[in-house]
N, C-alpha and C positions, 0 to 999 in steps of 0.2 A: 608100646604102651597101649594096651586095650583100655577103651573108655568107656564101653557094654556094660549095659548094666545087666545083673545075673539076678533075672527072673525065670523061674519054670511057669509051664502051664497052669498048673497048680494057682499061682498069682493071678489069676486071669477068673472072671465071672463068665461065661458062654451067656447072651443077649441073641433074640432073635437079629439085630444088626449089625451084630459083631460078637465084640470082645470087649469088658471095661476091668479096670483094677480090682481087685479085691481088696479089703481092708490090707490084709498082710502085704500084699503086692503094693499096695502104694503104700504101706510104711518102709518096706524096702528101698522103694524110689528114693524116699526123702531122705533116709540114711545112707545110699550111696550118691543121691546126686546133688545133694542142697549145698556143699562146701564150692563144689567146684561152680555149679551153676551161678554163687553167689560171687564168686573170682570174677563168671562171665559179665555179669551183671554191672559189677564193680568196673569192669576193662569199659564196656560199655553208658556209664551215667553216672561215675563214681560210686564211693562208698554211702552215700546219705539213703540213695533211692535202694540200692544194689536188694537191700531186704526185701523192698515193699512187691516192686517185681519179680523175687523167686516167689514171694508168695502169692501174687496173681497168677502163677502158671500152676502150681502147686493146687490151687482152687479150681483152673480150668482144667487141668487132673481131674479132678474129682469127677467129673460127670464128661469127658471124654470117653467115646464108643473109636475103637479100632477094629481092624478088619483082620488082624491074626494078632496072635500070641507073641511078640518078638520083642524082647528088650530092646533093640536097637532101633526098631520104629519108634518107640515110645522113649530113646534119648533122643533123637533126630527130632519129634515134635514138638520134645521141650524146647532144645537150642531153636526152634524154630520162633517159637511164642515168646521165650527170653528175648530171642532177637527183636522182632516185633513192639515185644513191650519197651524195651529201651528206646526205639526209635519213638514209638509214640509219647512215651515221656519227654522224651527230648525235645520234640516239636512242641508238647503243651506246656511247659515251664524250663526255662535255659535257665540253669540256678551257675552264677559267678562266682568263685570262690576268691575271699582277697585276704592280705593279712590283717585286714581288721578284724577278721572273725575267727582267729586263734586267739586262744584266754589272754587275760593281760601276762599271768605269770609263764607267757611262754618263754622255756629258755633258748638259749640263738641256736643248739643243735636240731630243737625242733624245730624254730624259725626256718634253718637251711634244708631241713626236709622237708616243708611247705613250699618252699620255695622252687626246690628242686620238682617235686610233685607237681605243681604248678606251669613247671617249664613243662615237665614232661606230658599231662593234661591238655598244655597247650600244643603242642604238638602233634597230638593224637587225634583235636579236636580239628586240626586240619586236612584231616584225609576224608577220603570219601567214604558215605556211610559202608558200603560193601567193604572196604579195604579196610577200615575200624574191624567190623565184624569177623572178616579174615582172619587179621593180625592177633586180635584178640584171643581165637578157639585155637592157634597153630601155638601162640603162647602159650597156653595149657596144653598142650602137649596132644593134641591132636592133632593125627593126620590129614594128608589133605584130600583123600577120600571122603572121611568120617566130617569134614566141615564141606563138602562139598555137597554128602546126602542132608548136613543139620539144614544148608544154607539154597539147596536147591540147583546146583549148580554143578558146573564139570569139574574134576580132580583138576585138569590143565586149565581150564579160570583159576582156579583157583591160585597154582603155580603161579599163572600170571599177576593176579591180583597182588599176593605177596610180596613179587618181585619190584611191583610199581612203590609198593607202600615202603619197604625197604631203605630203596630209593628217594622217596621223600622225606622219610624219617632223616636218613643221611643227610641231606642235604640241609634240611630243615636246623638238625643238632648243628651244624658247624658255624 
């Protein structure tokens, strides 16, 4: 599954310090990368923030200078700053979700999807920031090349990393 985003040169402004989007080229961005970035987002700080942070990256888009033309730098810098923004959310506001804050008229299948959601949140919320981040971009269907260049990191960290979090998921579930 390639995750590339498919920009030509074309998309690209030439800057005496680089390279920065063109209108077209960052409309393209936002039409192939906004769903999935928002999945990232969501794996990382749940669904409440998941918007607010694709669209802080999306903003620092805007006025982003790169140093060549390549779609896959410019996925690699988003998953970077998603990643980043999550954490820094995360640190300035821990928001707890409980079932008091499902409508009164919830009925009990959604109850048990809250609940279930919940477990599973909880669960997630006990791994290390790295292994959240991992787990999270291998779950969308990314390789572990492709999170090891979003993430800064070696394909075989990476392996490794997944392997531990795995492992405590299992553990964890039982």
């Amino acid at each position: 599954m390639s995750q590339h985003l498919l920009l030509s040169a074309d998309d690209f402004l030439p800057l005496e310090s680089g390279f920065r989007l063109s209108e077209e080229g960052f409309s393209k961005v936002v039409r192939q990368k906004r769903a999935a970035l928002k999945r990232y987002a969501e794996g990382m700080v749940g669904g409440n923030w998941a918007e607010d942070i694709v669209q802080n990256v999306f903003i620092k888009l805007l006025g982003q200078v790169f140093r060549d033309c390549n779609g896959g730098v410019v996925m690699v810098w988003m998953y970077r700053v998603a990643h980043n923004e999550s954490f820094d959310l995360a640190r300035r506001q821990e928001r707890i979700r409980t079932p008091e804050t499902l409508p009164e008229t919830a009925t009990r299948p959604e109850a048990d999807r809250f609940e279930l959601r919940q477990r599973i949140d909880s669960i997630l919320a006990q791994l290390a920031p790295m292994e959240k981040a991992c787990f999270n971009l291998v779950h969308q269907g990314y390789s572990y090349k492709e999170v090891g260049e979003s993430l800064d990191i070696t394909e075989d960290n990476v392996a490794v990393i997944i392997h531990r979090a795995r492992k405590k998921i299992t553990a964890m579930a039982i």
